[in-house]
N, CA, C and O of each residue as an XYZ file, in Angstrom:
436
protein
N       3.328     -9.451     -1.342
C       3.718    -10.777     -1.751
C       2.654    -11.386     -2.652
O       2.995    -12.118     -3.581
N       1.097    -11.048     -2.356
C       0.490    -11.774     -3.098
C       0.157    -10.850     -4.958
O      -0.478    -11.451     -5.824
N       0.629     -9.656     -5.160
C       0.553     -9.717     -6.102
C       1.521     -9.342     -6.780
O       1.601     -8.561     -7.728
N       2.590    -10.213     -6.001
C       4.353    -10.552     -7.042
C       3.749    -12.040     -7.401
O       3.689    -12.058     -8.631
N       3.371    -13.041     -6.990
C       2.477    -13.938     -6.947
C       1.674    -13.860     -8.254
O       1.790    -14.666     -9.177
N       0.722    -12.644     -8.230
C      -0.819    -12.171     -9.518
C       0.626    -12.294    -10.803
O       0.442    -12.794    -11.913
N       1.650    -11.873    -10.460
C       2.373    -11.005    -11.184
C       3.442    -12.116    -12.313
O       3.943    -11.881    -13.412
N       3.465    -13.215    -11.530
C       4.340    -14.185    -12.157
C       3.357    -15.496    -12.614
O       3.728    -16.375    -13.393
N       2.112    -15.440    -12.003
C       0.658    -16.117    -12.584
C       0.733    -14.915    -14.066
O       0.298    -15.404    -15.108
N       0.990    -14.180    -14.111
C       0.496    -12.700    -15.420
C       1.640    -13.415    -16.583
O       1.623    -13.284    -17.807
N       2.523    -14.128    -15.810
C       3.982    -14.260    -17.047
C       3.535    -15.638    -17.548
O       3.557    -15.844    -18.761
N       3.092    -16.686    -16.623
C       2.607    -17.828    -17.053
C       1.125    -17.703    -18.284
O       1.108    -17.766    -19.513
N       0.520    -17.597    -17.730
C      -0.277    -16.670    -18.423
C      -0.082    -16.163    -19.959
O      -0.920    -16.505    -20.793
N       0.802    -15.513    -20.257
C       1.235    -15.050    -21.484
C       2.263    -16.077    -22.229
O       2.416    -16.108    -23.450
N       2.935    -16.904    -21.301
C       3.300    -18.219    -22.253
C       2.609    -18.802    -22.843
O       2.900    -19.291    -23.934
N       0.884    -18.965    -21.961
C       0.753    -19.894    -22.387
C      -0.593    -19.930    -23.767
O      -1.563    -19.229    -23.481
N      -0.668    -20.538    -24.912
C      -1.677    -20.802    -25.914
C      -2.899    -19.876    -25.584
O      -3.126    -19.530    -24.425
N      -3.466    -19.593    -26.354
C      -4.433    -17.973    -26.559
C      -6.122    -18.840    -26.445
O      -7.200    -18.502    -25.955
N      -5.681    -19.963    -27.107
C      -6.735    -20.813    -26.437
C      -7.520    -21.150    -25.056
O      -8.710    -21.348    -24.815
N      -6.670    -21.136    -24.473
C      -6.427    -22.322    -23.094
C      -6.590    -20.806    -22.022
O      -6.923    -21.220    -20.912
N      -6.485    -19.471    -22.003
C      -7.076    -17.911    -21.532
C      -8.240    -18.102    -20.870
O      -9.146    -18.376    -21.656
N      -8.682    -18.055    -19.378
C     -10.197    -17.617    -18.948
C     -10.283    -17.141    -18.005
O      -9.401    -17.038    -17.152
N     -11.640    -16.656    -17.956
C     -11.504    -16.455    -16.748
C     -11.902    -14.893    -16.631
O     -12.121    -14.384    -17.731
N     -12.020    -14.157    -15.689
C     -12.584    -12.574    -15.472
C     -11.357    -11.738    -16.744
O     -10.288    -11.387    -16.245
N     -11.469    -11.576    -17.641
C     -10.718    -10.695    -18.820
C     -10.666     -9.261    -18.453
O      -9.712     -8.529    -18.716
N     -12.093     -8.782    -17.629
C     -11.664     -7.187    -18.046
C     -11.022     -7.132    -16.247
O     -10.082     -6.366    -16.036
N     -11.408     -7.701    -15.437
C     -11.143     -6.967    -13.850
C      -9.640     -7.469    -13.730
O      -8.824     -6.660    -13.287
N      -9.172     -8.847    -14.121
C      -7.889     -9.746    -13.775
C      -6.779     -8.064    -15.320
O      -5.633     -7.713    -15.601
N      -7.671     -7.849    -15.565
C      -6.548     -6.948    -16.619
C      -6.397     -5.474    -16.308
O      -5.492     -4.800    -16.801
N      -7.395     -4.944    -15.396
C      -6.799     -3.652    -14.596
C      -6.370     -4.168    -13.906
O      -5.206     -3.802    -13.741
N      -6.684     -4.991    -13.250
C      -5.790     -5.547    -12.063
C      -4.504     -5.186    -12.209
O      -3.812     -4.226    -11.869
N      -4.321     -6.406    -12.924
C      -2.722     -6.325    -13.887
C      -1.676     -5.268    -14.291
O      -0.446     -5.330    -14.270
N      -2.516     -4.274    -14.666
C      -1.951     -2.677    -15.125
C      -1.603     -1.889    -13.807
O      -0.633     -1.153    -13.627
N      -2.371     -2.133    -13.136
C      -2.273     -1.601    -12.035
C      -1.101     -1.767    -10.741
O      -0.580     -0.963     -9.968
N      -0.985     -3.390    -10.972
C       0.158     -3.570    -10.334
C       1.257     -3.582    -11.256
O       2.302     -3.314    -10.663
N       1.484     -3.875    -12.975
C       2.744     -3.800    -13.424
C       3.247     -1.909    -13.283
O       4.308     -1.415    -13.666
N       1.945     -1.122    -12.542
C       2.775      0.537    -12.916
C       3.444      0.169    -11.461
O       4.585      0.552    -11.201
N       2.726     -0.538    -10.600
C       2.863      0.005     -9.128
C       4.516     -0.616     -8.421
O       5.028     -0.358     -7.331
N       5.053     -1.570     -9.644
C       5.914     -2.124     -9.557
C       7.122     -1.636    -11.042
O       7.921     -2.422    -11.552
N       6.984     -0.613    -11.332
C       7.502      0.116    -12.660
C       7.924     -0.841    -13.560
O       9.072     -0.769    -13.998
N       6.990     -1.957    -13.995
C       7.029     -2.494    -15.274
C       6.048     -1.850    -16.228
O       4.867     -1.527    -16.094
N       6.751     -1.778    -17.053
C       6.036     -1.179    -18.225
C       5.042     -2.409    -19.101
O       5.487     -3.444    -19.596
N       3.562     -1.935    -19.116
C       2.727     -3.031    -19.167
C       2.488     -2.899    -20.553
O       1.440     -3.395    -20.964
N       3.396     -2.213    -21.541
C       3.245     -2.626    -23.165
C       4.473     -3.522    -23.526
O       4.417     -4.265    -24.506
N       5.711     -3.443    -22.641
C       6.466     -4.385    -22.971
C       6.274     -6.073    -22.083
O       7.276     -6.742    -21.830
N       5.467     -6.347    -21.868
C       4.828     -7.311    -20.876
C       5.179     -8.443    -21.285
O       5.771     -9.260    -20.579
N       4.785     -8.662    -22.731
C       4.506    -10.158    -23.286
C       5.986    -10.271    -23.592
O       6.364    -11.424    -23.802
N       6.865     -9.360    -23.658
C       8.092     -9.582    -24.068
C       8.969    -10.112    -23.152
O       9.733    -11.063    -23.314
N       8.800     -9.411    -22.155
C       9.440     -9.864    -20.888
C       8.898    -10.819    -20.488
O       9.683    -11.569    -19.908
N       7.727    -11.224    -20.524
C       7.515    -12.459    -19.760
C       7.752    -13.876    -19.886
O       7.687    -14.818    -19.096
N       8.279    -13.662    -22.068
C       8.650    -14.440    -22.579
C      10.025    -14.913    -22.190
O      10.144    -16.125    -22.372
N      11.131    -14.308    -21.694
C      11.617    -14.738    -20.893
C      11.946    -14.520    -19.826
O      12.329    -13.473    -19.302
N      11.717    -16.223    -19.168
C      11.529    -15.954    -17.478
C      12.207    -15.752    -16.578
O      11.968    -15.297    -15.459
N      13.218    -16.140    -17.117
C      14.394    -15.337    -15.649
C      14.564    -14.095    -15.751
O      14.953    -13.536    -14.725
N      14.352    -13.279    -16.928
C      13.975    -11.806    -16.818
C      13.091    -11.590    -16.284
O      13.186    -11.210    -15.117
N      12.079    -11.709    -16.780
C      10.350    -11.561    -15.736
C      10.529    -11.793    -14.407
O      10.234    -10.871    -13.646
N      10.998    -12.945    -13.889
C      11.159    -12.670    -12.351
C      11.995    -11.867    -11.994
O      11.520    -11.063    -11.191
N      13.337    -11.662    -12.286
C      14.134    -10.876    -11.937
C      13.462     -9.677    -11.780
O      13.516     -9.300    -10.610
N      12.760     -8.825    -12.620
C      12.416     -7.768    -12.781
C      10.968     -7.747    -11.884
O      10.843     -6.663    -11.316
N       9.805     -8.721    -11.614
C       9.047     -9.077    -10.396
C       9.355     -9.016     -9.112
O       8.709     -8.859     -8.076
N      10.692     -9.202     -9.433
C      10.834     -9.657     -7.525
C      11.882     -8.322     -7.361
O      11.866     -7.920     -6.198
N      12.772     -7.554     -8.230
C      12.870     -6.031     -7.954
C      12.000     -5.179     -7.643
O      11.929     -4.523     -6.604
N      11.289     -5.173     -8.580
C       9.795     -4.293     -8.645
C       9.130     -4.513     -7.295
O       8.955     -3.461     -6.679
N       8.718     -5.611     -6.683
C       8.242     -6.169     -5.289
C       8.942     -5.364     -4.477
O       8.483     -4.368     -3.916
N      10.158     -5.811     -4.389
C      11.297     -5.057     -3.303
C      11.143     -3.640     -3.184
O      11.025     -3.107     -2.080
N      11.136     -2.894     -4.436
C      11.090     -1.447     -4.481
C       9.680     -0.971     -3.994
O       9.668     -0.057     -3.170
N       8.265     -1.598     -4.502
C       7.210     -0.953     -4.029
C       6.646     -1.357     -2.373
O       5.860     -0.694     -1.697
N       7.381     -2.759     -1.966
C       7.330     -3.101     -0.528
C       7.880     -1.974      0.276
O       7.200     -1.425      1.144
N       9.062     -1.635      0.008
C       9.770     -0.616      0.679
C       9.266      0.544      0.684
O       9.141      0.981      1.828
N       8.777      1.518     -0.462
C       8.327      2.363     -1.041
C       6.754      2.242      0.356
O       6.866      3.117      1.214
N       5.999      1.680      0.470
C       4.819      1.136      0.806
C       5.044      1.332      2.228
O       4.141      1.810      2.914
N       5.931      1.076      2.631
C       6.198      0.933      4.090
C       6.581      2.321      4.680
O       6.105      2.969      5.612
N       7.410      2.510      3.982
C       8.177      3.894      4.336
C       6.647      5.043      4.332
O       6.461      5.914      5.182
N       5.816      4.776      3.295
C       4.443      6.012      3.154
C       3.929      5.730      4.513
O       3.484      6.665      5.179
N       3.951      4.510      4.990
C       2.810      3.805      5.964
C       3.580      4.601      7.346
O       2.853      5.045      8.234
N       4.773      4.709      7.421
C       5.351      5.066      8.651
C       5.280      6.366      8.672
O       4.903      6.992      9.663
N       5.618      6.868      7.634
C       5.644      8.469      7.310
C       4.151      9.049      7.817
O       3.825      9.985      8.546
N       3.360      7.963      7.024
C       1.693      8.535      8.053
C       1.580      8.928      9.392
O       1.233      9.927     10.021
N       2.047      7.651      9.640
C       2.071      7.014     11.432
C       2.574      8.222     11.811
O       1.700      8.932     12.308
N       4.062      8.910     11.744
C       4.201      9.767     12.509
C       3.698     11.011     12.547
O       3.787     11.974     13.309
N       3.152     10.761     11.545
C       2.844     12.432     10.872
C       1.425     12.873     11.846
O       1.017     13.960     12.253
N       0.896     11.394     11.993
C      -0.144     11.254     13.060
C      -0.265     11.448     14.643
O      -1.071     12.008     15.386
N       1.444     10.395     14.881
C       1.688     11.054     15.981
C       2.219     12.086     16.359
O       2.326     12.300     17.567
N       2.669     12.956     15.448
C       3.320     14.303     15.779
C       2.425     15.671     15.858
O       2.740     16.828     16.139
N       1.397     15.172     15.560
C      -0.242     16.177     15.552
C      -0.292     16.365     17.455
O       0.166     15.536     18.242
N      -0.922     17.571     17.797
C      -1.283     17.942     19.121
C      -1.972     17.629     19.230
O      -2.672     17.374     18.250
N      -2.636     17.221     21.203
C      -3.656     16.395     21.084
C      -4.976     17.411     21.072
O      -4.856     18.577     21.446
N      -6.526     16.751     20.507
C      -6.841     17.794     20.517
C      -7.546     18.251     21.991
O      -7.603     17.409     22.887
N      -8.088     19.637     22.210
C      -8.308     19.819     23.572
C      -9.495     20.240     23.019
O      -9.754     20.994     22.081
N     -10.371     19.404     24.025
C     -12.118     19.880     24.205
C     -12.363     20.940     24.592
O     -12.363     20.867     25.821
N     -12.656     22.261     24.170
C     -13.305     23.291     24.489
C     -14.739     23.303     25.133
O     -15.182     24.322     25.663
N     -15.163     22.596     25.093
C     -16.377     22.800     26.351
C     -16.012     22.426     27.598
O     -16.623     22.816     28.593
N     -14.958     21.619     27.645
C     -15.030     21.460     29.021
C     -13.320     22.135     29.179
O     -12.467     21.569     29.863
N     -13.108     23.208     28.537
C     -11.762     24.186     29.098
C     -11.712     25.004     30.354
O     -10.712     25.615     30.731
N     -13.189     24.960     31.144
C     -12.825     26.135     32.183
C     -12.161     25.340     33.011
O     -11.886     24.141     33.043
N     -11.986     26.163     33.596
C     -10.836     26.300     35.188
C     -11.763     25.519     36.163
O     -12.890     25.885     36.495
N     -11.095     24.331     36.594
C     -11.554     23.501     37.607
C     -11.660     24.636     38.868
O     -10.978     25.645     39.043
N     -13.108     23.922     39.922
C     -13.467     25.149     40.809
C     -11.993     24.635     41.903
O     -11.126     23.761     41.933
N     -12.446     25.846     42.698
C     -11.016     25.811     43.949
C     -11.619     25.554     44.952
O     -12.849     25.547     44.998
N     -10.767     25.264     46.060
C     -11.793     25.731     47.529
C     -10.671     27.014     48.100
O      -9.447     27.143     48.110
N     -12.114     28.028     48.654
C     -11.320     29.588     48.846
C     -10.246     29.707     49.841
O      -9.500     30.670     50.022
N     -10.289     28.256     50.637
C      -9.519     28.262     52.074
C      -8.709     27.399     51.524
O      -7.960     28.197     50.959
N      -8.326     26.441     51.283
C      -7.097     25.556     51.001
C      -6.473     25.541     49.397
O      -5.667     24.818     48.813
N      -7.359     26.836     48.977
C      -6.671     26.389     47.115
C      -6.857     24.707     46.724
O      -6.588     24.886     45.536
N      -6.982     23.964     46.762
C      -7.689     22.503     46.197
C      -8.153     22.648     45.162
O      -9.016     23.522     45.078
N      -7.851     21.996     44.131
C      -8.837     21.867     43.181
C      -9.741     21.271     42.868
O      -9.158     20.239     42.538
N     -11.101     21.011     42.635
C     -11.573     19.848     43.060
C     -12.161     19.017     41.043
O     -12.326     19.657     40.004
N     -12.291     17.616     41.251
C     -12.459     16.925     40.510
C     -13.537     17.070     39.883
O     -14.399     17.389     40.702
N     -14.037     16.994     38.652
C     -15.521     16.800     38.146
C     -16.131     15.606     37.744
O     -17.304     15.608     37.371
């Protein structure tokens, strides 16, 4: 959410006078690239789209939807992939708990 947010600050931004621009230039602009791939806007047609805005959002708040989902689904896919691993078993302590010779018992360590 917060960088569909960076993302429609990025469209204002390009409306507005070339003057009136500040602010961190080189980090706020990978930034930028980074989320228009991560949201499959193409960041050479940018200024075009942003020029108009009910396109720009439209296409922000798709893009959001698709990489939210996209994002979630990796995150779960981890999760299980994590829980579906065996647990692991400590080999130093694998021997055979002692017995007792008369009652078979096993006893605790």
């Amino acid at each position: 959410m917060l960088s569909q947010v960076q993302l429609r600050w990025s469209g204002h931004l390009v409306r507005m006078d070339a003057e009136r621009q500040g602010g961190q230039k080189r980090r706020f602009k990978y930034t930028l690239k980074k989320s228009l791939k991560q949201r499959q806007i193409n960041p050479v047609t940018l200024e075009d789209l942003a020029l108009d805005r009910p396109t720009w959002r439209r296409s922000v708040r798709i893009g959001s939807t698709i990489y939210e989902a996209n994002r979630i689904a990796a995150a779960k896919a981890k999760r299980a992939a994590c829980k579906a691993q065996s647990p692991r078993i400590n080999t130093a302590n694998s021997q055979a708990l002692p017995t007792c010779p008369h009652c078979q018992r096993t006893f605790r360590e």
